[in-house]
N, C-alpha and C positions, 0 to 999 in steps of 0.2 A: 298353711298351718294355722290353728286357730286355739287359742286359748280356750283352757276349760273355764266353766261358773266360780272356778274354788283359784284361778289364778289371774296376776295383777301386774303385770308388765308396762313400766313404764320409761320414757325417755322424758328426762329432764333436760331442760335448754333454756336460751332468753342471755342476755346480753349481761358481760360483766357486772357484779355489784347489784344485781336485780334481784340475789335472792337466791339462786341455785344450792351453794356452799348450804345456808338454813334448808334447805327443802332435802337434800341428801343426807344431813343430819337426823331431821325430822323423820325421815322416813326407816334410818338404819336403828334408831331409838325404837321404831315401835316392829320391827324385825323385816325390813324391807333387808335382801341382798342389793346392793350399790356396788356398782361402779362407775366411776371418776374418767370423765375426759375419753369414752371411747374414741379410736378414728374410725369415721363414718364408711370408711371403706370396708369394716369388719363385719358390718353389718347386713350384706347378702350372706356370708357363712355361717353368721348367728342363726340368721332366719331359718337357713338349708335345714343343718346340723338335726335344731329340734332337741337338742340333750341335756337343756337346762334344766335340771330337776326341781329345782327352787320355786315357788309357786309367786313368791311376791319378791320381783328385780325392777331393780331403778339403774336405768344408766343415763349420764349426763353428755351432754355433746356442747362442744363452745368452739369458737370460730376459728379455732388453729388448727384443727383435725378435719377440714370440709376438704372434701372431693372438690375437682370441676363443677360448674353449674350443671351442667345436662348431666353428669354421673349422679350428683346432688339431685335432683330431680326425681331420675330411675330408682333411686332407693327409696325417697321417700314413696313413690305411688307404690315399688314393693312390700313398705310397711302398713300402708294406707290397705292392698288388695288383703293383705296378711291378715289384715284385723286380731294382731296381735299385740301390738305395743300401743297403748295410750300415751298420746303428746301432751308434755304439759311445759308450757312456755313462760317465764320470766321478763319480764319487763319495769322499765318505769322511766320516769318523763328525761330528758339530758342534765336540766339542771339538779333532778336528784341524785342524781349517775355523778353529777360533778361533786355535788358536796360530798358522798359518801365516800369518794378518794381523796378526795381532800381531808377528810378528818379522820380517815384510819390512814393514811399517808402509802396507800398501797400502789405500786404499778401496775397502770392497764397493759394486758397482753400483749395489743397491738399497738402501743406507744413505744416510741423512740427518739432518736436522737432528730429525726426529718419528722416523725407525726407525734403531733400534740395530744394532751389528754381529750381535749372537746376534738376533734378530729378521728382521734382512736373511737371512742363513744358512737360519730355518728359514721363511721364505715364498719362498723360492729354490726349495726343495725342494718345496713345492706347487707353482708356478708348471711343475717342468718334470716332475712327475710322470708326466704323459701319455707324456715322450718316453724319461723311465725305463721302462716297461710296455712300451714297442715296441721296445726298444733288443734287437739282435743279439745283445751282448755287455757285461755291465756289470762294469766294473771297479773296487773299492774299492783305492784309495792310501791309507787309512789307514795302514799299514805299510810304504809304499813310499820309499825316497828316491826323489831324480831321476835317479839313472845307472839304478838298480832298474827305475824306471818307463820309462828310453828301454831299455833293456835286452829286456822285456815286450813293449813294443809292437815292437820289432825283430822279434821271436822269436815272435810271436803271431799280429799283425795284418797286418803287413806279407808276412808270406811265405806265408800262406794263398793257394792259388786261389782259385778262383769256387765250384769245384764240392767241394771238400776239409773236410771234419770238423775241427778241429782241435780235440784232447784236455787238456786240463791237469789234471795229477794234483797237488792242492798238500798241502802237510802243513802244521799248524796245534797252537797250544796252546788248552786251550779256558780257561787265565789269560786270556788276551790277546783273548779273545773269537773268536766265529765269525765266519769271514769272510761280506759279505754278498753276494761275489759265486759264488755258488755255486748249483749242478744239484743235486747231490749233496752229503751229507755222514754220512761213515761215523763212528761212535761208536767210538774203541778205546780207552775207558779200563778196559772189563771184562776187559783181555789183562795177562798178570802185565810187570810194572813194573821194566825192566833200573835204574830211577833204586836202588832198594832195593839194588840188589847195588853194595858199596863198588869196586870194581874198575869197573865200569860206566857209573858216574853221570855222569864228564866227559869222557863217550865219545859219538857221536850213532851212530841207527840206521842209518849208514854204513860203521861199525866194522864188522870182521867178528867183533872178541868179542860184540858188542849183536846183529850178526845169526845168530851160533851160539847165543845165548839164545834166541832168539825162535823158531829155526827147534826150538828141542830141545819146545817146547811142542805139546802136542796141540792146545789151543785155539787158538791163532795160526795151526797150519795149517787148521785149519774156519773159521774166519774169514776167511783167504783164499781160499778153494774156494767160499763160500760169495759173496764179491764179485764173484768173476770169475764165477759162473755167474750174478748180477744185472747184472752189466756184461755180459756174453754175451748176455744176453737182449735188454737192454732197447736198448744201441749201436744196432743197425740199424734200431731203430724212430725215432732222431733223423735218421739216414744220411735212410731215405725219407721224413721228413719236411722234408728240404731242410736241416738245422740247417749252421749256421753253426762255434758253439762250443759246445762241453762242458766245463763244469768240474766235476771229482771232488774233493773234500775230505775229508781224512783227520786226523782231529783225537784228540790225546792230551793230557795235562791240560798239558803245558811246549811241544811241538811241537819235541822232539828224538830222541829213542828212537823210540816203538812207530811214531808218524804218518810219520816219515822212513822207518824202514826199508818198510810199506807202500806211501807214493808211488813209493819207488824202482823196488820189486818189482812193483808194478803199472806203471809205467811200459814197463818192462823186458819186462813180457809184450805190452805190446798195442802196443810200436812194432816186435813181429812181426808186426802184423794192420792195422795203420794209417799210412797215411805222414807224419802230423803230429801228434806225441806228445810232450808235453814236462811235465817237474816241476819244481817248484818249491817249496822250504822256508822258508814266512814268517815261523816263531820258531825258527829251526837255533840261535839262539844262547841261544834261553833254558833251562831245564831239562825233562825229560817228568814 
């Protein structure tokens, strides 16, 4: 069974506290049908059935309703051969996982009186690994608020078609770590460093002083010549393989300066060539 152009079937998942509860909101807000907590065992009769009339459903799956591993398994490649449901996965680092229970005072599912919250946390993460691996699209909230995050999922998941690529060019500091949810990830911290020039520093690669620097560089422009003739290439090779999403990551040591002006400029080029192209700067506030 295979979805029409006009429908949008998605399974939300990813680990307590990552985000799902926002993404199911987000999505019933702009008239997604949801459902909450299917068991994964419903999901060969879903598929069978075929009588969903609804064109745009979200169902959630979390680590209390899994099958055995090999049943676990058979479903997913049946939804995988289906090419019907888009996976979209929830994640974020343990110690975010920890604060964010910590400060809404919420109990994890899999915690009790023998497993601890950091315990529960990281057997979470085995438990749904299998649906990490087959997931469409994984998204790390590590850095995200909640407007952040319904903002994303507006902008991402929701306004994709069936048949449409969608790109995201993010910038990053590599203080603050690599994001995990990435295709790609470009290195520019070997590109000279607008942070060094005192006039520069509390400027972002938005500025057009930061981008008159960058552009006066030899190396900055081979390095851009040089991503776009690997993005050139390698694009259409996801396009014909049905892909879903693309994420490119552009990482400088703050994720203000060199990774900003980059996403931008890339962006810029390829939402001449692609109709859904979008960026996004996950430490704009910190330094490069």
């Amino acid at each position: 069974m295979n979805a029409t152009n006009h429908q949008k079937w998605l399974i939300i998942s990813g680990r307590s506290g990552s985000g799902k509860t926002v993404c199911l909101r987000s999505l019933e807000d702009i008239g997604f049908y949801c459902i909450d907590n299917l068991p994964m065992t419903l999901f060969p009769s879903l598929l069978k059935k075929g009588h969903l009339t609804q064109n745009r459903i979200a169902v959630s799956l979390d680590a209390r309703n899994l099958p055995g591993h090999d049943e676990l398994h058979a479903i997913l490649l049946q939804i995988k051969h289906g090419n019907l449901f888009e996976i979209i996965y929830f994640d974020a680092d343990d110690n975010a996982l920890l604060k964010r229970f910590s400060e809404t005072r919420r109990k994890h599912p899999l915690s009790n009186a023998q497993t601890s919250l950091q315990e529960a946390i990281k057997e979470e993460r085995t438990l749904l690994e299998p649906i990490a691996n087959a997931a469409t699209l994984f998204i790390d909230t590590s850095h995200l608020s909640e407007a952040q995050l319904r903002h994303l999922i507006r902008e991402r998941v929701a306004v994709r078609s069936s048949e449409t690529l969608s790109i995201l060019f993010q910038s990053f500091g590599y203080k603050n770590g690599i994001p995990a949810d990435a295709d790609y990830v470009f290195d520019l911290r070997c590109l000279p460093n607008p942070y060094w020039q005192d006039s520069l520093r509390a400027l972002t690669g938005q500025d057009q002083a930061v981008i008159a620097f960058l552009e006066g560089s030899d190396l900055v422009k081979k390095m851009y010549e040089e991503i776009i003739h690997f993005l050139d290439l390698w694009i259409p090779y996801y396009e014909k393989d049905k892909r879903s999403y693309l994420t490119i990551n552009l990482g400088c040591t703050g994720g203000q300066h060199r990774s900003v002006y980059f996403a931008e400029k890339l962006m810029q080029y390829y939402q001449k060539k692609y109709p859904l192209v979008q960026v996004r700067h996950r430490d704009l506030t910190g330094v490069a």
